[in-house]
N, C-alpha and C positions, 0 to 999 in steps of 0.2 A: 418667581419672576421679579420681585420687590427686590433679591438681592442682586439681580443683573442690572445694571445703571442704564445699559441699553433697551432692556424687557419694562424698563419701568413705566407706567401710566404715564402719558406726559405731562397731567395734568399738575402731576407732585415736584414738577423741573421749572416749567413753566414761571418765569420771572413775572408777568402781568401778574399771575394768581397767587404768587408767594405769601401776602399780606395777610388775603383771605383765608388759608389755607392754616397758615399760623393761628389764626384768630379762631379758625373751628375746632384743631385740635388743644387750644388753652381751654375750652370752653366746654371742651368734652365729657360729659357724653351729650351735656345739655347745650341748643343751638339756639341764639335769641334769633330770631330772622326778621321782625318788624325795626328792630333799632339797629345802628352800626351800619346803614342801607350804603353809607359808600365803601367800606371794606370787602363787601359782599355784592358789589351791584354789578364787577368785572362776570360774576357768576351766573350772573341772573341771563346774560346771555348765550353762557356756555352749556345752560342747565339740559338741552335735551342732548346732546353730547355726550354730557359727565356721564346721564344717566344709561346710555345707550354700551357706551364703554368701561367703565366701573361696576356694571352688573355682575361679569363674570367675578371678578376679585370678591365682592360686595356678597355674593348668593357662595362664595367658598366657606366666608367667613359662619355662614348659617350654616351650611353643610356642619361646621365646626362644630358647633353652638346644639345642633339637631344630634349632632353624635355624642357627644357629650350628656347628654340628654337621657342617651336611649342607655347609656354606659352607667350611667347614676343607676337607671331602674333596674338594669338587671343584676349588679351588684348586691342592690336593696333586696329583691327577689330571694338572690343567692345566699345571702345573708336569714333572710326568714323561712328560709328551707334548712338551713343549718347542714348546708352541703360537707362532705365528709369529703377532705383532699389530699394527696397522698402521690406523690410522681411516680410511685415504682408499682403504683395496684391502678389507678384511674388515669393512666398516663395521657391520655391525650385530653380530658377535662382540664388535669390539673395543669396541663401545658398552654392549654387554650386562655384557661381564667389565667394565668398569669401573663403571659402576651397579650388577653387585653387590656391589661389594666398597665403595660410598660409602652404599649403603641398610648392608649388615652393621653398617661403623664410625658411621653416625648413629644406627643401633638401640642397638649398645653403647653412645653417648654417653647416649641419652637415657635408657635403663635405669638410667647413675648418679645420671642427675638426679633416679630418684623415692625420695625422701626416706624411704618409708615400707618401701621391698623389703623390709628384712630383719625387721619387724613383721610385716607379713603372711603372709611366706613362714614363719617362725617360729612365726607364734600357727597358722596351719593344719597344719603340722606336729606342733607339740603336740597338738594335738586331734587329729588319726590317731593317734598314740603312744597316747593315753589312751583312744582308742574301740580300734583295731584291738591296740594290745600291740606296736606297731613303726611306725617312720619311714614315710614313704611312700616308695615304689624309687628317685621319681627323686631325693630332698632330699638325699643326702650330694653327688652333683655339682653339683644347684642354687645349694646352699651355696656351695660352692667355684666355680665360677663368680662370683659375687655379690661376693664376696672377694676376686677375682683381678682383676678388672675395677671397683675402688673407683677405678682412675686410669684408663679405660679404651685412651685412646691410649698411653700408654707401656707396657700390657701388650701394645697389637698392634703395636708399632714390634719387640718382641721376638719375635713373634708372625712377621711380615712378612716375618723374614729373607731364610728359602729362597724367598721367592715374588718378590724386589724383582727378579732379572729380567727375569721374565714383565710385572710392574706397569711398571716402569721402561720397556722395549720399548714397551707401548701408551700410555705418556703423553708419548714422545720424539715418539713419530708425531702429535701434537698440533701440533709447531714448524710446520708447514703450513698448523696451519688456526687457533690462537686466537689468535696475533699478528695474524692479518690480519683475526681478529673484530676485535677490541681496537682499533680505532685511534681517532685522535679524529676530531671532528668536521669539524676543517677538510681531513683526509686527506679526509675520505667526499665534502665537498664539492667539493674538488677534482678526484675520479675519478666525479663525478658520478654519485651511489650511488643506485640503482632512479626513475632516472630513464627515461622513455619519451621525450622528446620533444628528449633533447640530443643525439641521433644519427638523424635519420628515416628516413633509408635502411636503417637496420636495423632499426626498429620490427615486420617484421613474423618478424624471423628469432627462431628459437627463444630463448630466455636460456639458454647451456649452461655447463657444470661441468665439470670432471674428477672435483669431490669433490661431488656434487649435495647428498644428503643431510647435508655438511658446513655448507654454507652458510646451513643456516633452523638448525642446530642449536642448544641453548639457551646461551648464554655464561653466564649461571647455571650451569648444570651441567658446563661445561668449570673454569669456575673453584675446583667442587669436588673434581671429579677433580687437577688439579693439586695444589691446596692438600692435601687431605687424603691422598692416594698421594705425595707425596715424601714428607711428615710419614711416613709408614707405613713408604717406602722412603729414609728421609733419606743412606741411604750416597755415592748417585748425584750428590747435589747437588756433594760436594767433588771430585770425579772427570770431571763431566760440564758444560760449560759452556752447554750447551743448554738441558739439565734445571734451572739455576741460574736461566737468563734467564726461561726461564716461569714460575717458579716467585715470581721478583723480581717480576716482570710482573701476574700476579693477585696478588701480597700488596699493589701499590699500586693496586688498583684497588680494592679493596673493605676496608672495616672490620670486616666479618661475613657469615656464611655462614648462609643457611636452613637448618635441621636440618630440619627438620618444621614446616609449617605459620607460626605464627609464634613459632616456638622459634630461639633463634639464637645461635651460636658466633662467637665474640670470636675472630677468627683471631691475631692476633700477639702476643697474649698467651700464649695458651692454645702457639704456639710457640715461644716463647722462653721460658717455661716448662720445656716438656718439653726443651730442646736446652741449657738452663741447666749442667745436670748430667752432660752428656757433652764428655769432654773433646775439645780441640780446635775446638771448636767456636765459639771467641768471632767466628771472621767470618761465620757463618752469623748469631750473635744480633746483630753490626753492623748484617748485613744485613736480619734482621727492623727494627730498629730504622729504620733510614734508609725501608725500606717506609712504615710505620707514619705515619711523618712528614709521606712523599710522598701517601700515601691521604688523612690529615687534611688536608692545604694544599692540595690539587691535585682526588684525588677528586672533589668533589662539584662545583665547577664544568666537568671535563669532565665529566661525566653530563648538568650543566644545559646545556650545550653540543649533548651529540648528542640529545638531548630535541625542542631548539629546532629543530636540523637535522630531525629525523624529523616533526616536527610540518608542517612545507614539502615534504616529498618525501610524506609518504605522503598529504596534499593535494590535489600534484598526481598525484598514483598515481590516486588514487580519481576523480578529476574526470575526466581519461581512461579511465579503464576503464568510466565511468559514460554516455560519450560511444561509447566504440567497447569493447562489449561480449567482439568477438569476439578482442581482444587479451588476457584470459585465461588463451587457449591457448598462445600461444606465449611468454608472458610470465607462467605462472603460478607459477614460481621467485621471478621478482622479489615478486609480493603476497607468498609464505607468508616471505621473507626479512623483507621489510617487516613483518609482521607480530611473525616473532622480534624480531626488534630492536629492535619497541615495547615488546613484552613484557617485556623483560628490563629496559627501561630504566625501567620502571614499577615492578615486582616489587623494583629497584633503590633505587628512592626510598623505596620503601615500608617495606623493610626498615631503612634507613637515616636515617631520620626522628627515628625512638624512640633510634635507637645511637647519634650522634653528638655528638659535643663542642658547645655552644651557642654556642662562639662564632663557628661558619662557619654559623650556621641557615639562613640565609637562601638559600645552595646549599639547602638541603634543603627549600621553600615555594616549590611550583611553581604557582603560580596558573594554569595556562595546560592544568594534567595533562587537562582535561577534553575539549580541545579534540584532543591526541592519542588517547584514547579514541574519541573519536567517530571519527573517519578508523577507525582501527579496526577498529569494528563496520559501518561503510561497507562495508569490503574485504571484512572476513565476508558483508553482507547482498551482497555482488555475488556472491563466491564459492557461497554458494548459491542467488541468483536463477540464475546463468548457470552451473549445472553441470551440465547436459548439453550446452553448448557445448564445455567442456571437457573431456566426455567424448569427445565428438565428433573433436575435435582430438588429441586422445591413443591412442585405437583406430585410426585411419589411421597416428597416427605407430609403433606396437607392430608394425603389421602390416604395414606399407609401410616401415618405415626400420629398425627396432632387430630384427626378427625374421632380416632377410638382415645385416645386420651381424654379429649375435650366432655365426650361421650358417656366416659366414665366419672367423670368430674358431674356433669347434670345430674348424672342419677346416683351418685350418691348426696345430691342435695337434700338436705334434711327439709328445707320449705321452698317451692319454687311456682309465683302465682304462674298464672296460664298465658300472657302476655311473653314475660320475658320465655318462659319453657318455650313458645311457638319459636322467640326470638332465636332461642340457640341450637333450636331441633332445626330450624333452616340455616344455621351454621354449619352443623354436622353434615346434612345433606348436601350444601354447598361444597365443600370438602370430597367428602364420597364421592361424589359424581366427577371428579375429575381424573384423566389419564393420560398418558405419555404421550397417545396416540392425536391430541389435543393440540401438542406443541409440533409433532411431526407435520401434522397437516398448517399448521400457519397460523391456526385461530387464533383470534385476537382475545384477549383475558380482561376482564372488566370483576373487583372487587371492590370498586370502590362501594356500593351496596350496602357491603358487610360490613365495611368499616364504616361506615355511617350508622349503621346498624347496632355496633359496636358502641359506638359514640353516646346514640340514644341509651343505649343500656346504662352506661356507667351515669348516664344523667337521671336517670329513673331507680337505681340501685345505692346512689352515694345522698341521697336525700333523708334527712332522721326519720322520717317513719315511714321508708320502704321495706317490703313485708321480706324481700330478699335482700338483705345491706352488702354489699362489697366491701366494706369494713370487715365482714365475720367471714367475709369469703375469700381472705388474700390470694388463696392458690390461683382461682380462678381467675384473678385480676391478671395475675401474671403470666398464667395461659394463655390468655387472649391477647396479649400483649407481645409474649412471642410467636403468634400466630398468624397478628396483624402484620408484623416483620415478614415473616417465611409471604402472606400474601402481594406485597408493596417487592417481591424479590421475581415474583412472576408477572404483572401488570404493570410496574413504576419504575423500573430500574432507570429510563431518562430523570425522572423525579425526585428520587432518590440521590442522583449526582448533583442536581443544583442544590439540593436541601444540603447537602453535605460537603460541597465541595467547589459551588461558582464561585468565583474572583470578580465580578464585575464592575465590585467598589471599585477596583483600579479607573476603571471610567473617569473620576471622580478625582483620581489622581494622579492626571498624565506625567505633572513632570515628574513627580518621583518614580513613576512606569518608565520613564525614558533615560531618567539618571540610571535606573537599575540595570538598563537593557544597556547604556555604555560603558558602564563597570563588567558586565557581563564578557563584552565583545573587545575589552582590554585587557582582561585575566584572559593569557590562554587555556589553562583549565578549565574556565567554565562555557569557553564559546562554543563547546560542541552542545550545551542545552540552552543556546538562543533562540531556539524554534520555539522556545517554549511560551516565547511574549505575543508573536504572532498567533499563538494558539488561543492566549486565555481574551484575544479579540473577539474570538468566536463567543466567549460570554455573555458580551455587551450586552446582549437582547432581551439574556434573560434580567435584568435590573427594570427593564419597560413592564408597562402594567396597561391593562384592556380601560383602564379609567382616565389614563392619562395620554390618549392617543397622538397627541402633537409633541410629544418627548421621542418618539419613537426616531422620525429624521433626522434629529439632534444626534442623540447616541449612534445609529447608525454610521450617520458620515464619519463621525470620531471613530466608529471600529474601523471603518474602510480604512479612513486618513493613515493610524496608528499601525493597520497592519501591513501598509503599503511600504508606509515609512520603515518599519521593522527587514521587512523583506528587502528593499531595496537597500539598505544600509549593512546586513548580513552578505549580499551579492558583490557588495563594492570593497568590502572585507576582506573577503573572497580572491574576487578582482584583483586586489591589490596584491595580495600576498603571490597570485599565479605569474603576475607581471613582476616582482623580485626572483621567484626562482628562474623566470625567463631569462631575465638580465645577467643573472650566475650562469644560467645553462651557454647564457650566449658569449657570455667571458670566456668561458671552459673550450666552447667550439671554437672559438675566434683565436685560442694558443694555435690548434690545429691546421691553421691556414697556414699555407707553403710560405709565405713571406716570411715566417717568422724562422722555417729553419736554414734560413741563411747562416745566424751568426752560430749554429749547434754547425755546420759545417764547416764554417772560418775553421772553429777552435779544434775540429779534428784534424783539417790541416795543417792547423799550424802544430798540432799535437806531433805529427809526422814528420817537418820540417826541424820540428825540436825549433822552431822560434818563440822567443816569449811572449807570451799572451796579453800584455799589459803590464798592470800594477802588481806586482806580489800580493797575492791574498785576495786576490778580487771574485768573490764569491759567483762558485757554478750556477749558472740559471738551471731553474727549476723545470723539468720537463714535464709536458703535459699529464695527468694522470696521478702526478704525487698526491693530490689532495683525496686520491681513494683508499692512499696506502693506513691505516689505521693500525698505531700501536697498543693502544687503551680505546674500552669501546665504551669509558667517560667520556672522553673526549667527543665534543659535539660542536659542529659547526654550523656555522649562520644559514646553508641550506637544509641541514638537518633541524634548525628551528624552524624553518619555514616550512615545511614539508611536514610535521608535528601539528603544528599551526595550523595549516590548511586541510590535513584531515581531518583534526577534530570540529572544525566549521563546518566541510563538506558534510558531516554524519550528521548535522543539523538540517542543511537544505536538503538533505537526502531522505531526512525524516520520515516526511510527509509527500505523498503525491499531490496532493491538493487538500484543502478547507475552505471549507464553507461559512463565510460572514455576511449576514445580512443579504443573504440569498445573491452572493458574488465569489465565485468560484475563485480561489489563487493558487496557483502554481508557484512554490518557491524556487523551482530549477531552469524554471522562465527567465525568471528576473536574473539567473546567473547567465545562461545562455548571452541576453541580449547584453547583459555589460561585456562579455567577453568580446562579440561582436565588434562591437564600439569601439574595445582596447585593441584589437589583434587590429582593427583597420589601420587608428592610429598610428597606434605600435612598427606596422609595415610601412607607411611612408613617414615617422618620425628615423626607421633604419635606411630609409634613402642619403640622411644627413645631408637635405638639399640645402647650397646656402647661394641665396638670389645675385646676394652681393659679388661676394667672390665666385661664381656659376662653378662650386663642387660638391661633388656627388659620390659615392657610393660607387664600387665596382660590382657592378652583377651579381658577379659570382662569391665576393663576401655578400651583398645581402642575400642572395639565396640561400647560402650557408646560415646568416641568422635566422630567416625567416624558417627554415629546418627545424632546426634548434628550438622556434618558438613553438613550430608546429607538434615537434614531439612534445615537448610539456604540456600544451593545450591536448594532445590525446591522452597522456596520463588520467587525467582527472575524469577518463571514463572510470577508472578504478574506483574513482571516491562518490564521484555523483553520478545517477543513469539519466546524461544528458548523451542526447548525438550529437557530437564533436565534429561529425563530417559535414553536418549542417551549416555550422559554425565556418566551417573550410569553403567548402561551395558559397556560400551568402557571399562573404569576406571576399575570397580570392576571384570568384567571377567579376564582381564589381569593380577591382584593382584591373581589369583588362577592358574598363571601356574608361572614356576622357572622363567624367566624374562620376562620383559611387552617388547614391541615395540622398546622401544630404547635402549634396551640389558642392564635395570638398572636391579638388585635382587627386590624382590615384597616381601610384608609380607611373602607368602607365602613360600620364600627360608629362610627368617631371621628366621621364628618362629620353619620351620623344621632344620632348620643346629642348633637353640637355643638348643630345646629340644632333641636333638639326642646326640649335642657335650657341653651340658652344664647340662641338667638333668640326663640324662639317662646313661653317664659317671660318675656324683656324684653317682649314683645308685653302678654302679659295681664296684664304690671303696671303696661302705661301709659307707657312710656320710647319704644315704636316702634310705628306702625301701618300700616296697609297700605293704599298708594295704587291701587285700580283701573288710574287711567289712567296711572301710569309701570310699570305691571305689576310692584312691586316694593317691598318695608316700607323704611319711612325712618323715620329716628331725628324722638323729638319731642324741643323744647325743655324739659330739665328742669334739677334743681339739682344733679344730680350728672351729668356726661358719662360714657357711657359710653368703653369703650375701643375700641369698632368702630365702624364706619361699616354699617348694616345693608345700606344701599340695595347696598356694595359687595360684600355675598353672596348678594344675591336676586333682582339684576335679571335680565334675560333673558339678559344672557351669560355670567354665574356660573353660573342656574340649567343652561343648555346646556352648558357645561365641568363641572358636578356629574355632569349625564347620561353624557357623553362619559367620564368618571371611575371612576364605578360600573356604568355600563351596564345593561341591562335588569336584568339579577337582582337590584343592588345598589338602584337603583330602586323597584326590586318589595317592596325587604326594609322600604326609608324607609317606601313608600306603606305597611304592614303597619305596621309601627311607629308611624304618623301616625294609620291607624284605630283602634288600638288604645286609644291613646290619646283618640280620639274615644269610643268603647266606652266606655271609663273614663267619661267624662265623663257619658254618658248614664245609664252604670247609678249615676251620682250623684244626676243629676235624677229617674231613678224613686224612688229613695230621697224626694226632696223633694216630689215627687208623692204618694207613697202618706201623709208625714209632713202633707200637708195638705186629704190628698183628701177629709174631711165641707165644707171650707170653699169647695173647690173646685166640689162638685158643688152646695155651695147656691148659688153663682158661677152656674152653667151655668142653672141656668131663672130669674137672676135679670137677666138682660142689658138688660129693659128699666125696671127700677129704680133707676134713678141714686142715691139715699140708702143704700139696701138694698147696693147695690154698692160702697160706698164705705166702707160700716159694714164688711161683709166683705174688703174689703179690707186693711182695717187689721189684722184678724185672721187674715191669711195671715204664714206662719215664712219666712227667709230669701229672702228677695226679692231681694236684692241680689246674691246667692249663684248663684239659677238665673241672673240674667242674664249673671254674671260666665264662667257654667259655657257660656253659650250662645253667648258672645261668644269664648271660646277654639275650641270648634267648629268658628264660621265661621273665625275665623286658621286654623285647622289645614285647613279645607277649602279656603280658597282657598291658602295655600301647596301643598296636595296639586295642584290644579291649574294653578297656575304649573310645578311636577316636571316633571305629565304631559305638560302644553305641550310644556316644554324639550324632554322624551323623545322627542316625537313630532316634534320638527321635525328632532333629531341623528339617527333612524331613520327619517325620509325624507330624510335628505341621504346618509346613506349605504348604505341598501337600497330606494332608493325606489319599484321595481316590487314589490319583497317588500312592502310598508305600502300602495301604492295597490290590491294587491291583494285585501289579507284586509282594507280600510276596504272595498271595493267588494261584496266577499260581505257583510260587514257589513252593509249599507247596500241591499241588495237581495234577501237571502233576507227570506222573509215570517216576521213571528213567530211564526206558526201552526206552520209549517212543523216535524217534527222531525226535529233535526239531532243524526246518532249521527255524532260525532266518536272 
């Protein structure tokens, strides 16, 4: 919280109390409070405040101080039992004692990192003093502590002495197993590492260990036990040649160390630092130094090296296990190996990114990271599709092989007191008592029992005068040890996948999650394993902890945020790529339009004529369809990228039906759906080409023809994603036949009636165009200014049927409204001109047979020219409503034609007497 600026106590920002606040931490650990009364008297009013708010930070720092406390004692314990440690016989002791003694030394590290400890602890102190009249019990060791621990490794190198070893012992026992992590890539490739298929006679034989749970272990965390326990126990290194070589070993393999999250320790500074000052030691600081050297030069292209390797084995890992499911069982060592091993080499980049010198970057810019992710989440998504195969496979093996083993091993113990004997006789029975029939019916599996059980033993068994030592008994060590595996294979397999294989650091480090994921979705090779960022969201959760419950909303929203983001930037991807091959498809169909084979028929006439065609050499146009003709099938064109493209995306969205983040279901084929929605709406009235200025527009029946065109590409991509496309259709195209869609835009349907109401049919009544009967259709007249349309070209019978076909009945429905409306108008003009003339009119009416009389009044009739004008737009408006209806009626019996012959048949045969409750 200290390092968020916003999280921070305000009392430490607070300009009034800076003075004060200076003044306590110079003076630290001790606080004069009788003298200095005006640097300190701004406080004396804030004191039940500080104290009320500062508790929490104030009572962490005890927590600290109380754990540290209880870590000294059982060290000291551990030390005068003369514990016996060993990673491949006492494996989970010896794993334990060295994780706590690497959590202790990364908690003191981080503790000097916060800036502000001794403000806080100080100003909460004063304010106890000035409320209660005394310190608070724990602040004289607080203090000192705080103090003592300003450099905090060189105070636990002093610290370390009597325990180096007990320390030294369990990280010797390491020579076994992290040189043989550690190798490079061409080693792994050469002994054919978690391969299935380079040996097939043994594919179906178990994967066995001597050190089982050595082998998925985290090489992250061996390299911090090394590094930071000789640093602790640094005597061993000039003494022990072993201890030297692991120790050279991890300093060139890494630049930095995770502390916490992404906090991170500069290993070879931070010890040739501390080893500066102790004499003798210039070959130890050589030999930081030549580390140092070899990690910069070397480092980061082996990493990119086993990256590359891992990226191919866990490939083909997944493709076989995806094929022969029930390999698994006998091969479920190799996945959670596979799995470490990505893990760390990701976790490795990750960390190492931000650390490193710029001039080797390019080791460190893995464009390809997403494509090992993915394999991945494969291995997991099998691992929990097929875990009660593995169940299955593992219950037979506890109770049929490792229970008479184990069995066998008790009783040939030469000494075994009566404690541990009960201990491993209820292992045996534990085992025996299980059967297939266990997993068929559902029952839930609980060892964790035994492996606590387990736990206890190797703590009662590795102590110098235990009457049965695990020292004399290695077999047994490592019986139990791969026993404890086969039981965590039937009870733990969710626990098992984050021990070996969450990502959640990414948390921790969005943007470079985010660079990764745009590098991803820029390489077309690798954007068909994009789904894989949105997945390792699902992670987030597990980095929360039951201690630290107000982290939890934090992380959360960031998984939601991140995987919203992901998904929605994959979709628009997408998007994008469907709306370029539309614009080609729509290129392609738009040659096909009858306008264009005008000039293919000039030139065969003139071909006929034998007239010359132009210029000599004036090259033949290209006829529709060349661009299918393929000579070479290198040859690849800009739709064939896109279409490339697009599927390798779509098999991303297509992945997954859904994930689960932070208890929020997402649909990736959701978010494709509704951008298409949005595009295809747009998309249909951006092919209206309405332009307000100039009022022109689109002929029907080209945009019907694109909107075709669009529509078949939009159903393509049922191929690549299982989305319903007709959804898409219906949502889209309904909406375009009422005056506005959804989000209150105009729909063809308003453009093409406001077009033709306030653009044709007005040229109409001002005498520019009138309407032909017998071509069913208004043609332009000869005037003195040309219009910019061809009328005939939006009215005839096949415009007005692609109008129909366009808007469809609703949109239709909305014209024919808009057209009588407009008639309305007209009428309640002429009543106006009626009632303005009706003494004249009605002496008209009984004067019909007076020709003089009639013609007198005549003359004195108002706007004459007006009604006719009024009556004459009428009939245009009526007979275009008619030409509509036509169209409608001919595009709704071509494509519902029993539906229209039937309701013209009722039509046309109920009597109209008759009534009819509809």
């Amino acid at each position: 919280a200290c390092g968020d600026p916003k999280a921070k106590p305000s009392y430490l920002i607070d300009k009034n109390l800076e003075s004060a606040v200076k003044f306590i931490v110079r003076k630290f650990p001790a606080v004069e409070t009788r003298n200095n009364n005006q640097q300190l008297a701004q406080l004396q009013k804030e004191k039940s405040e500080i104290l009320k708010n500062l508790a929490l930070y104030y009572f962490t720092f005890v927590d600290v101080m109380e754990f540290k406390d209880h870590v000294c004692e059982l060290l000291n314990t551990i030390d005068v039992c003369q514990v016996f440690f060993d990673i491949t016989v006492n494996f989970d002791l010896t794993k334990n004692y060295l994780d706590l003694i690497i959590t202790y030394t990364t908690l003191m590290i981080l503790l000097s990192r916060i800036e502000e400890r001794k403000a806080i602890i100080g100003l909460y102190n004063y304010a106890h003093e000035m409320t209660h009249g005394a310190s608070d019990r724990e602040y004289p060791r607080l203090g000192q502590m705080i103090v003592d621990y300003e450099n905090p490794l060189k105070k636990m190198m002093e610290e370390f002495v009597p325990h180096s070893k007990s320390l030294s012992d369990a990280l010797i026992s390491l020579q076994m197993v992290y040189p043989r992590r550690n190798l490079s890539a061409d080693q792994w490739r050469n002994a054919q590492l978690l391969s299935l298929i380079s040996a097939p006679s043994t594919m179906l034989n178990p994967a066995q260990s001597d050190t089982m749970p050595c082998e998925y272990l985290s090489l992250d965390a061996m390299e911090k036990w090394i590094i930071f326990g000789f640093i602790l126990c640094h005597g061993i290194l000039n003494s022990d040649a072993t201890a030297l070589n692991l120790w050279k070993l991890a300093l060139q393999s890494s630049s930095c160390l995770a502390l916490f999250r992404d906090e991170v320790f500069h290993i070879h500074k931070a010890a040739e630092d501390l080893f500066v000052n102790i004499r003798g030691y210039n070959k130890r600081i050589n030999d930081i130094r030549e580390c140092k050297e070899a990690a910069v030069s070397h480092a980061g292209s082996m990493h990119r090296e086993r990256r590359k390797f891992l990226r191919s084995a866990l490939k083909e890992l997944a493709t076989v296990l995806s094929d022969q499911p029930g390999l698994l069982g006998p091969k479920a060592l190799f996945v959670f190996m596979a799995l470490s091993f990505a893990r760390d080499e990701i976790i490795w980049l990750l960390r190492h990114a931000d650390n490193m010198p710029k001039k080797s970057a390019d080791d460190f810019i893995d464009k390809h990271i997403a494509e090992l992710i993915f394999y991945m989440e494969e291995l997991r998504a099998h691992v929990r599709k097929y875990g009660p195969v593995m169940q299955r496979y593992y219950v037979q093996y506890l109770s049929g092989f490792d229970a008479v083993v184990l069995n066998e091993l008790v009783q040939n113990l030469s000494v075994c007191p009566e404690d541990e004997s009960i201990i491993m006789s209820s292992f045996v029975n534990t085992m025996t008592s299980l059967s297939v029939k266990q997993v068929e019916d559902g029952e839930v599996f609980d060892f964790r029992g035994m492996r606590l059980d387990w736990f206890r033993l190797q703590a009662y068994t590795s102590v110098s005068k235990a009457s049965l030592s695990l020292a004399d008994h290695r077999e047994l060590g490592k019986m139990m040890n791969t026993i404890i595996f086969h039981t965590k294979m039937v009870d733990s397999l969710v626990e098992m996948l984050v021990e070996t294989s969450d990502l959640s650091i990414f948390c921790f480090y969005s943007r470079a999650f985010e660079k990764m994921f745009q590098q991803c979705l820029e390489l077309p090779s690798q954007s068909r394993y994009s789904i894989a960022f949105p997945l390792l969201c699902t992670h987030f959760m597990s980095c929360t902890h039951e201690l630290c419950p107000e982290e939890r909303h934090h992380i959360g929203d960031r998984s939601l945020s991140l995987c919203n983001m992901f998904l929605d930037e994959m979709a628009k991807q997408a998007r994008n790529l469907i709306t370029d091959i539309c614009t080609e498809q729509c290129t392609l169909s738009d040659q096909l339009l009858p306008k264009h084979c005008a000039k293919t028929i000039s030139q065969a006439v003139n071909k006929k004529s034998k007239k010359q065609t132009g210029k000599k050499g004036e090259p033949e146009r290209e006829k529709p369809g060349v661009e299918s003709m393929r000579k070479n099938r290198l040859v690849v064109t800009n739709l064939d990228k896109l279409h490339t493209a697009l599927s390798e995306l779509c098999f991303s969205i297509n992945y997954v039906p859904n994930m689960v983040v932070w208890e929020h279901t997402f649909t990736p084929r959701e978010y494709l759906t509704s951008h298409l929605e949005i595009r295809f709406t747009k998309s249909i009235v951006g092919m209206t080409m309405y332009n307000q200025a100039t009022q022109e527009i689109a002929k029907p029946s080209e945009l019907l023809t694109s909107v075709r065109a669009y529509m078949t590409v939009l159903q393509s991509i049922e191929n690549y994603v299982q989305i319903d496309i007709t959804r898409v259709f219906n949502n889209v195209l309904l909406q375009q036949t009422q005056h506005l869609d959804s989000h209150g835009e105009p729909t063809i349907t308003s453009l093409y009636t406001n077009w033709y109401l306030e653009t044709l049919l007005r040229q109409v009544s001002n005498g520019h165009i009138a309407y032909f009967p017998a071509m069913k259709a208004f043609v332009n007249l000869p005037t003195e200014n040309e219009l910019t349309f061809n009328a005939e070209e939006y009215s005839d019978i096949s415009e007005m049927r692609a109008l129909s076909e366009l808007l469809g009945p609703y949109g239709m429905k909305f014209l024919s409204e808009s057209l009588m409306w407009h008639i309305s108008s007209q009428v309640a003009e002429l009543k106006k001109l009626v009632v303005e003339n009706v003494e004249v009119l009605t002496q008209m009416r009984t004067s019909f047979d007076k020709p003089d009389q009639m013609a007198a009044l005549f003359k004195r009739l108002s706007s004459v020219d007006s009604v006719l004008k009024r009556m004459t737009i009428i009939g245009v408006i009526l007979s275009f409503r008619s030409l509509a209806q036509e169209a409608l009626r001919d595009v709704l019996s071509y494509h519902i034609p029993f539906l229209v012959s039937s309701i013209e048949d009722f039509k046309d045969h109920i009597p109209r007497e008759t009534d009819m409750k509809v």
